[in-house]
C-alpha positions, 0 to 999 in steps of 0.5 A: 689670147685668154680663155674667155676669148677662147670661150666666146669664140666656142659659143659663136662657132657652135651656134653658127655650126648647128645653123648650118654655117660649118665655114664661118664656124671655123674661120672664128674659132681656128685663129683663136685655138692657134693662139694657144702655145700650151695647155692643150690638156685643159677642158676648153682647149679640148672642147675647142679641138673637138668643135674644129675636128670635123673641119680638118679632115675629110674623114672627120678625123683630126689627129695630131699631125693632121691639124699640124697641117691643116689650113686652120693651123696655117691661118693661125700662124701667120696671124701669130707671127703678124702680131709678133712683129707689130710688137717687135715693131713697137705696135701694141694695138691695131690699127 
């Protein structure tokens, strides 16, 4: 995953959001900030979080633990894990 798929995502979820479509928003760009293994420090991965926060906590509030378990980082998981075994199973692209 690439930071321009990161950024393409953020401009979809944020259009979609301020159209009042909060579910679609974070259905694109939960899987995509879930990819990410590192660099959480860096402005796009923090724009990313700020866009998913309102959806991970009923309060609006996402802390660490709370996006650790949250149904984004669950969905973003097992899509991680899917592609690891497609590549372990020598598929290199979808089918």
């Amino acid at each position: 995953m690439s930071s321009w798929e990161l950024r393409a995502a953020m401009s979809m979820a944020r259009l979609w959001r301020d159209q009042g479509k909060g579910d679609e928003a974070r259905d694109l760009l939960a899987p995509v900030y879930g990819w990410f293994t590192e660099g959480f420090d860096t402005r796009d991965l923090k724009e990313a979080k700020a866009l998913l926060r309102p959806f991970l906590a009923p309060n609006g509030y996402a802390g660490k633990e709370a996006f650790r378990n949250s149904w984004a980082r669950q969905v973003a998981r097992e899509h991680r894990d899917h592609r690891r075994q497609r590549l372990t199973n020598g598929v290199t692209h979808a089918a």
